[in-house]
TIGU-309774 format. One line per 3 residues: number of its first residue (from 1); for each residue x, y, z of C-alpha. Coordinates in nm, 3 decimals. Example, Ala and Ser with C-alpha at 12.3 -4.5 7.8 and 13.67 -1.06 7.14 Angstrom:
1	1.230/-0.450/0.780 ~ 1.367/-0.106/0.714
This chain:
1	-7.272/-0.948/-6.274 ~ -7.091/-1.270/-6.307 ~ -7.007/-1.275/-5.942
4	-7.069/-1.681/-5.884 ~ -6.836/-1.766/-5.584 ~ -6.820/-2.121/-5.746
7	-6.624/-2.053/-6.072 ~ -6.347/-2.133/-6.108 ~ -5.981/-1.882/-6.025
10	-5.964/-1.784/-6.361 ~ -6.311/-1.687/-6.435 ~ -6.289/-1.509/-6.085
13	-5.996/-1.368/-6.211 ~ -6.152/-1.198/-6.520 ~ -6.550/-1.171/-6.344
16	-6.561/-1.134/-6.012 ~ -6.659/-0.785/-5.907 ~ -6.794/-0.622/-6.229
19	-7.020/-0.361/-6.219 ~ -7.260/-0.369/-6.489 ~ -7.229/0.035/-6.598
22	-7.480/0.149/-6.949 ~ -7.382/-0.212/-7.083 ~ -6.989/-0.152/-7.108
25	-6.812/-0.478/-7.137 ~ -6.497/-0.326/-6.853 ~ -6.594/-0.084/-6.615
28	-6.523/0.232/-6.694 ~ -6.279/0.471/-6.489 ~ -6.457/0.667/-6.229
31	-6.192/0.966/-6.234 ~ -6.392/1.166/-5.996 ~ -6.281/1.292/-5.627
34	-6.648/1.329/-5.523 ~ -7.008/1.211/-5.589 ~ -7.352/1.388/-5.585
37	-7.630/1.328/-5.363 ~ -8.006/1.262/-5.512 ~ -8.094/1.542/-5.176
40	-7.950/1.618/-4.815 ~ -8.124/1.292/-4.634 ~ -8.003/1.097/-4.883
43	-7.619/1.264/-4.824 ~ -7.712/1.166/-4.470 ~ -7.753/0.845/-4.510
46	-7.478/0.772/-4.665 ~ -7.268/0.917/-4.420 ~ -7.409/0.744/-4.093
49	-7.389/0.434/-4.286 ~ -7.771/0.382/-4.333 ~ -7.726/0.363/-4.678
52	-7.449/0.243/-4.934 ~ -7.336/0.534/-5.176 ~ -7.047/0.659/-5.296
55	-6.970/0.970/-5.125 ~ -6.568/1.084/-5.157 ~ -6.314/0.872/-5.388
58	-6.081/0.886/-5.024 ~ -6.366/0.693/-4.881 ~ -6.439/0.463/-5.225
61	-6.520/0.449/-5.565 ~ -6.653/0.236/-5.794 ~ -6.351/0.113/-6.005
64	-6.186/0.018/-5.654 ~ -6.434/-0.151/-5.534 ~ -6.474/-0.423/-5.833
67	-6.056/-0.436/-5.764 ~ -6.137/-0.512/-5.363 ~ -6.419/-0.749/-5.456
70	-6.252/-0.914/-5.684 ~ -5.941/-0.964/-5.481 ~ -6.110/-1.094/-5.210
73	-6.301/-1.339/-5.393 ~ -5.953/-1.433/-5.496 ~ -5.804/-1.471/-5.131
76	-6.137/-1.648/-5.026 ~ -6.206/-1.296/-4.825 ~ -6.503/-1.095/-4.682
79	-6.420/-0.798/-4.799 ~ -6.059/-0.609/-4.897 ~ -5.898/-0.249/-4.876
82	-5.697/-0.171/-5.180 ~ -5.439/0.187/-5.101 ~ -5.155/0.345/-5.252
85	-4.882/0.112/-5.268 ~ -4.747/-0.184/-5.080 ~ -4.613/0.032/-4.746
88	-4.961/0.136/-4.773 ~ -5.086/-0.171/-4.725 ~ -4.826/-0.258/-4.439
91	-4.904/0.013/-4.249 ~ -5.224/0.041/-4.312 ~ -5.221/-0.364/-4.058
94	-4.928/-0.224/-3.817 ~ -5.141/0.072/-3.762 ~ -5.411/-0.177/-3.722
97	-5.351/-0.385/-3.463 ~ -5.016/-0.195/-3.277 ~ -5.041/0.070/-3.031
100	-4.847/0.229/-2.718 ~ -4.763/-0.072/-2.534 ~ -4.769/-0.375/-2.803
103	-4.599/-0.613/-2.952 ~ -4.480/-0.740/-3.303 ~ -4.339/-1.050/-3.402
106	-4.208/-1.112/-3.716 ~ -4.005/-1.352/-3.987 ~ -3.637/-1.165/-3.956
109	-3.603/-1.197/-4.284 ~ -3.892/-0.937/-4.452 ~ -3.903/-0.678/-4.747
112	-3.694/-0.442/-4.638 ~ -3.926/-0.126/-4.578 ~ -4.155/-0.362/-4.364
115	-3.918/-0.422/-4.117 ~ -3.728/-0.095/-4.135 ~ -4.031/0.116/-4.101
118	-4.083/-0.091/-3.783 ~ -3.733/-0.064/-3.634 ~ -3.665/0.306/-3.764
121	-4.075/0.457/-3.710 ~ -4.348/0.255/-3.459 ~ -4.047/0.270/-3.168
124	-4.162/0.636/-3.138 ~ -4.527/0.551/-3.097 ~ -4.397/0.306/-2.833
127	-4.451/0.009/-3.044 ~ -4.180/-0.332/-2.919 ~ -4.086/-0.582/-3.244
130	-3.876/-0.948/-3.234 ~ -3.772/-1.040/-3.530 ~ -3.692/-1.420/-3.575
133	-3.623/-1.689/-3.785 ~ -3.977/-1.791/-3.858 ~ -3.932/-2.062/-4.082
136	-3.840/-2.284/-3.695 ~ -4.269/-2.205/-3.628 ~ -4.106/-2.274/-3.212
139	-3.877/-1.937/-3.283 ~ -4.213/-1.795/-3.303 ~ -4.373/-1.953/-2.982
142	-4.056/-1.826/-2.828 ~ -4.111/-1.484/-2.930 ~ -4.485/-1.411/-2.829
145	-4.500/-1.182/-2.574 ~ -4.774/-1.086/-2.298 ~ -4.804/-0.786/-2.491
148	-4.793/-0.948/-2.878 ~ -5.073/-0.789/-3.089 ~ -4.932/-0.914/-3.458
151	-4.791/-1.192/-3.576 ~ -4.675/-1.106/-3.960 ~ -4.521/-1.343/-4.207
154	-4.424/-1.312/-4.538 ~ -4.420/-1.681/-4.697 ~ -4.196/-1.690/-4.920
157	-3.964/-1.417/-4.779 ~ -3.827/-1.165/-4.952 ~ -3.509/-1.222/-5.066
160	-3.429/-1.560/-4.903 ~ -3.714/-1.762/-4.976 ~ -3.746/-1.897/-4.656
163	-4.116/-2.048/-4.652 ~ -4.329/-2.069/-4.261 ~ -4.562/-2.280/-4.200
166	-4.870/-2.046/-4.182 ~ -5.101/-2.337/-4.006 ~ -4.903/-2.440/-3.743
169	-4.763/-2.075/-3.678 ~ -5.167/-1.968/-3.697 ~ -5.245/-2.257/-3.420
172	-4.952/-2.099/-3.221 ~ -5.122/-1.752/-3.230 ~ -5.458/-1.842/-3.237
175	-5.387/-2.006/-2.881 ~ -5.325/-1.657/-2.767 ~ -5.595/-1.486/-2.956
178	-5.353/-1.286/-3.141 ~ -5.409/-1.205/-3.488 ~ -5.174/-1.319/-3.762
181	-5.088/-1.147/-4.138 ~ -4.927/-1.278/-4.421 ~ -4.780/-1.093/-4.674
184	-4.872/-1.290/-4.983 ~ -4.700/-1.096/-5.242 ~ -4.450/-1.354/-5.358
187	-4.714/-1.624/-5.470 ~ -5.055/-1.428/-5.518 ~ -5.343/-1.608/-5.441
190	-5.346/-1.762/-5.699 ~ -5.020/-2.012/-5.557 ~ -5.136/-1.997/-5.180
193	-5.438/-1.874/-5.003 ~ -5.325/-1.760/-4.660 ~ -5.679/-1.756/-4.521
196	-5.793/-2.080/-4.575 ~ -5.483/-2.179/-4.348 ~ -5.570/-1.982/-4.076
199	-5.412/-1.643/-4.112 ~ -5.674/-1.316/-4.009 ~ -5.532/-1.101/-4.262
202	-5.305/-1.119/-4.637 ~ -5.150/-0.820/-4.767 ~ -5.028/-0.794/-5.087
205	-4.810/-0.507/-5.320 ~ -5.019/-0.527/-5.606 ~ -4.769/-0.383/-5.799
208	-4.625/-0.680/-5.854 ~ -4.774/-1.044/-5.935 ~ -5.150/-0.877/-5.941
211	-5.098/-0.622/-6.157 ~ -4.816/-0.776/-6.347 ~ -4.670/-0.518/-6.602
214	-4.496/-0.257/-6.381 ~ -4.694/0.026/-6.477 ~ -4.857/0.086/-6.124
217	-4.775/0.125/-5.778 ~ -5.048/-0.039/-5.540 ~ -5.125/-0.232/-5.240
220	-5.427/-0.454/-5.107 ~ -5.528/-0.561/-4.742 ~ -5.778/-0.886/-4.758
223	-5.954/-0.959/-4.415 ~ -6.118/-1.279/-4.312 ~ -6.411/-1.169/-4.077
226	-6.605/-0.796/-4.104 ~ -6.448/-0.680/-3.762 ~ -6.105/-0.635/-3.857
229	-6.227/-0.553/-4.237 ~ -6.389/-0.245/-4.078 ~ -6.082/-0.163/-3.837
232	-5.876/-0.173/-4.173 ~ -6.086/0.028/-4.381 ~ -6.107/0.286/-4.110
235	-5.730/0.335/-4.115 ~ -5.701/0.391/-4.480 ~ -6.023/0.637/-4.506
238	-5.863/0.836/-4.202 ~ -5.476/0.777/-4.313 ~ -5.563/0.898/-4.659
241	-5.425/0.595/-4.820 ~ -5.622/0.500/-5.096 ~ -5.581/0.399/-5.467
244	-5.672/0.691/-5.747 ~ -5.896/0.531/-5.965 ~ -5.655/0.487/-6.308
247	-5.418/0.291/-6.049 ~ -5.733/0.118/-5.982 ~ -5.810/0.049/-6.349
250	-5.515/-0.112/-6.473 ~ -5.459/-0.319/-6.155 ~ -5.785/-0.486/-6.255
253	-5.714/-0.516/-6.626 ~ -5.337/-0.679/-6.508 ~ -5.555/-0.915/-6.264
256	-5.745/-1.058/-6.554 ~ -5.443/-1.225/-6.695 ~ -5.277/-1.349/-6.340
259	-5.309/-1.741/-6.412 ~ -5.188/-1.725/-6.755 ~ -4.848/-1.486/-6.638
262	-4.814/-1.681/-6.318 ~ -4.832/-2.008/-6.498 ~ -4.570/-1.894/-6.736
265	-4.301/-1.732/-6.523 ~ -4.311/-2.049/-6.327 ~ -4.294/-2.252/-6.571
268	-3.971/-2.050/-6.695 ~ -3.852/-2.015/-6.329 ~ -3.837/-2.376/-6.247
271	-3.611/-2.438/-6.589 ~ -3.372/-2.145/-6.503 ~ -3.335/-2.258/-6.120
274	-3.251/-2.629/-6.248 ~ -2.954/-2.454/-6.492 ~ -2.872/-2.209/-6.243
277	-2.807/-2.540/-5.971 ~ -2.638/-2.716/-6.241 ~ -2.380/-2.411/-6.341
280	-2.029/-2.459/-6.213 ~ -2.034/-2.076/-6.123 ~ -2.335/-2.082/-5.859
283	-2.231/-2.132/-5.484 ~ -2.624/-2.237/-5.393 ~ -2.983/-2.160/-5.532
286	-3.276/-2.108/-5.320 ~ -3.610/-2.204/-5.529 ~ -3.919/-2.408/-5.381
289	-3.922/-2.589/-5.657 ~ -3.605/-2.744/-5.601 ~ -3.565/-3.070/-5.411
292	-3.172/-2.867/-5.269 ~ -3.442/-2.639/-5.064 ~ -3.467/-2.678/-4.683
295	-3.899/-2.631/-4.675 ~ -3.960/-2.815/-4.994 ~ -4.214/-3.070/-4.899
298	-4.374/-2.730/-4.708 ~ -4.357/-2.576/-4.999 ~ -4.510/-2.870/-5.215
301	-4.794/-2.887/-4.898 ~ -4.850/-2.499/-4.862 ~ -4.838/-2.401/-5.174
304	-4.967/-2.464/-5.529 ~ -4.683/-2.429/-5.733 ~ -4.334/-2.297/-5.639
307	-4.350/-1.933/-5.793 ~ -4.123/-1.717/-6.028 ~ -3.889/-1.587/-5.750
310	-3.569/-1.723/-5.717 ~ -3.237/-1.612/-5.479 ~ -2.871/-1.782/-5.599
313	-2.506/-1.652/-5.480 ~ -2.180/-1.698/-5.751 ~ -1.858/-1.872/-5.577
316	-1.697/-1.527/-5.649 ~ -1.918/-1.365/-5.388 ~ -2.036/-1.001/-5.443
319	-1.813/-0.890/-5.712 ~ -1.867/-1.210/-5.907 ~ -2.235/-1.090/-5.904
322	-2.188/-0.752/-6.004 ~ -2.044/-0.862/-6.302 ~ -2.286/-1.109/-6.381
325	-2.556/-0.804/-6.327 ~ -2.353/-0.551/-6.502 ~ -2.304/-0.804/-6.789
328	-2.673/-0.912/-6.830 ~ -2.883/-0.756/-7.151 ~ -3.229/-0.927/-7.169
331	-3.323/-0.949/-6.750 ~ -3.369/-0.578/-6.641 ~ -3.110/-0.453/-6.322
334	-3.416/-0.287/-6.144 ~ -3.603/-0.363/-5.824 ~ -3.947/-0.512/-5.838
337	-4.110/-0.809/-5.916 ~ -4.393/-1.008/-6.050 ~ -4.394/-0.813/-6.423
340	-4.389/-0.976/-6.763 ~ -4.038/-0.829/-6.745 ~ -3.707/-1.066/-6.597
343	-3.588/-0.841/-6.318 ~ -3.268/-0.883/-6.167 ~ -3.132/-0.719/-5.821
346	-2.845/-0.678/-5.534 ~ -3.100/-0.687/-5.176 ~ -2.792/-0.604/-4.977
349	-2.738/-0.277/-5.148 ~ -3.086/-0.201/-5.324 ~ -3.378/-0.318/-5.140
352	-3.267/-0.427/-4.790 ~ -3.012/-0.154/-4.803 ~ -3.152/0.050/-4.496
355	-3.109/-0.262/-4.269 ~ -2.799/-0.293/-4.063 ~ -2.566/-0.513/-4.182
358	-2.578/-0.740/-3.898 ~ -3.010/-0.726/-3.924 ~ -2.924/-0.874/-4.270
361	-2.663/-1.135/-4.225 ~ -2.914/-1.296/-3.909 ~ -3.146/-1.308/-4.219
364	-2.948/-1.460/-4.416 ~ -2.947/-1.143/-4.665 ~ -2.571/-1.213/-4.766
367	-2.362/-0.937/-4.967 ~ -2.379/-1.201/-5.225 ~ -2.734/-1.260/-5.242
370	-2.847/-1.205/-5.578 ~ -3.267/-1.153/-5.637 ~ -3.423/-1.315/-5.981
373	-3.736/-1.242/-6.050 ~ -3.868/-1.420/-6.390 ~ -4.054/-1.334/-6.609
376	-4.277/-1.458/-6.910 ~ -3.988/-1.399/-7.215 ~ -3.868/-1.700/-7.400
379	-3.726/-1.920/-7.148 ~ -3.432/-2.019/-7.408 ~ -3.325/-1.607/-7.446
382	-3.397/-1.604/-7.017 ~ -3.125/-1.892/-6.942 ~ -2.903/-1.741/-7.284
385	-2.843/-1.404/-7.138 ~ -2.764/-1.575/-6.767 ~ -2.527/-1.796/-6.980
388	-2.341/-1.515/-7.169 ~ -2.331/-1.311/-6.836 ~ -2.178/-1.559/-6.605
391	-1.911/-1.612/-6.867 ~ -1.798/-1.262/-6.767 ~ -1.856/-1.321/-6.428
């Protein structure tokens, strides 16, 4: 039903992967942990694959699999894995492609959990990581290893926006046969399709951009060919990671509206990044939209619009910052992103707080980074409370 790969994104957006169920306009909630077989060959079948069914909501389920279709319709995918939450979805691709004996490279410069899981965890399962400046795409030709299974980007980066080129750095990879991922949570597919530029694999926390109203907690995996769809969905069915199907359920309802929030945020974000540039009080603002940052024409290239995330310091530093997040009423102190909701946050201390401090100043994670993430209020009230706020700063 309605699943025409040539619509448009926003009729994918609201279409693609609807199950036609007794007539029902949305697909209902399948809030069941199992399913019954018709008779025992039939159980059978499904279970050696002859046959599609649903057997075991660990295994699927209907309202997750119109989320998965739909997504990677989205990300121009063959199929998609949707799990838990984001770390879900990043370890559901370390656990992937790393063993005993391999190699990760990565931007240095990552949410924080995604490189902390793989400094603090994989070393004990004998796994090697290089973290490096991957917006210089030669840092990671530099990096690859004999032994490099993964190359995994997130484009923008979390907090620094520091944007890669995922073409050239794909060429790089794809020289060595290794496979690359990018974490496309910052933009959504609907600001940058990772596939279509060569990466093997996107990731995304759905909790964020695709569901849009910070009510779940999910993660998706989107895979360009069926081979490493199948080694991915093997690794959540087996690593229990899956989505219940309510979490399921509102991530597609959130989905539906993705252009329309996207399209607003930015068009907010690029009006508070030009007063934030322009304040006497900000040291430096990091936005793509903004001629001031160093991959802009990237940006403009890679990219179809320059997003709702920005990253700014004060001249006062860190305490100069507190202030101005202490002092703020309408943007929310609280970690996140990608909600209808202006979020504001500290990385140093919040988010990237289990990195070393030396991990985060190579990353350019300063003490007085500050994290805006905007959202789709009244741009006026957005850039009023920022005003107030760094009066007290």
């Amino acid at each position: 039903m309605h699943n025409d790969e040539n619509m448009g994104f926003g009729s994918k957006a609201v279409h693609a992967g609807a199950i036609d169920c007794l007539g029902s306009a949305v697909t209902p909630i399948f809030q069941t942990s199992t399913f019954r077989f018709r008779d025992v060959d039939h159980g059978a079948r499904c279970f050696s694959g002859e046959e599609n069914g649903y057997i075991y909501t660990r295994i699927g389920n209907p309202s997750i699999t119109e989320l998965e279709e739909a997504v990677a319709s989205l990300e121009g995918g063959c199929g998609s894995v949707a799990v838990s939450s984001g770390m879900a979805a990043v370890n559901t691709v370390y656990m992937t492609f790393l063993s005993q004996g391999k190699h990760l490279v990565a931007h240095n410069s990552l949410y924080g959990p995604s490189r902390g899981v793989m400094e603090s965890i994989y070393p004990k399962y004998g796994v090697e990581s290089s973290f490096v400046d991957a917006t210089d795409t030669e840092n990671v030709r530099n990096a690859i290893k004999d032994n490099t299974a993964l190359i995994y980007l997130e484009t923008p980066a979390n907090p620094t926006m520091g944007i890669m080129d995922i073409e050239a750095i794909c060429k790089i990879a794809h020289e060595r046969n290794i496979p690359v991922c990018v974490d496309n949570t910052f933009c959504s597919p609907y600001l940058q399709q990772p596939l279509a530029l060569g990466a093997d694999v996107v990731l995304h926390s759905m909790t964020k951009f695709i569901n849009g109203h910070a009510d779940i907690v999910g993660g998706i995996v989107v895979a360009k060919e069926k081979d490493i769809y199948t080694r991915l969905r093997a690794i959540m069915v087996n690593m229990g990671f899956n989505m219940d199907p309510h979490q399921a359920w509102l991530t597609r309802r959130g989905l539906k509206t993705l252009p329309i929030r996207i399209d607003r945020a930015q068009e907010n974000a690029i009006k508070v990044a030009e007063f934030l540039e322009n304040h006497p009080k900000v040291e430096w603002v990091l936005y793509p939209g903004l001629k001031s940052h160093p991959q802009y024409e990237l940006a403009k290239r890679q990219m179809k619009g320059p997003g709702a995330m920005i990253t700014f310091c004060l001249k006062g530093g860190l305490e100069a910052g507190k202030k101005l997040m202490n002092n703020v009423h309408l943007a929310m102190l609280a970690v996140s992103l990608g909600g209808i909701e202006t979020l504001i946050q500290h990385p140093a201390s919040m988010t990237h707080s289990k990195l070393s401090k030396e991990a985060r100043e190579s990353a350019g994670i300063t003490d007085g980074l500050i994290r805006f993430a905007v959202g789709i209020e009244n741009v006026e009230d957005i850039i009023a409370d920022l005003r107030e706020a760094l009066e007290k700063a």
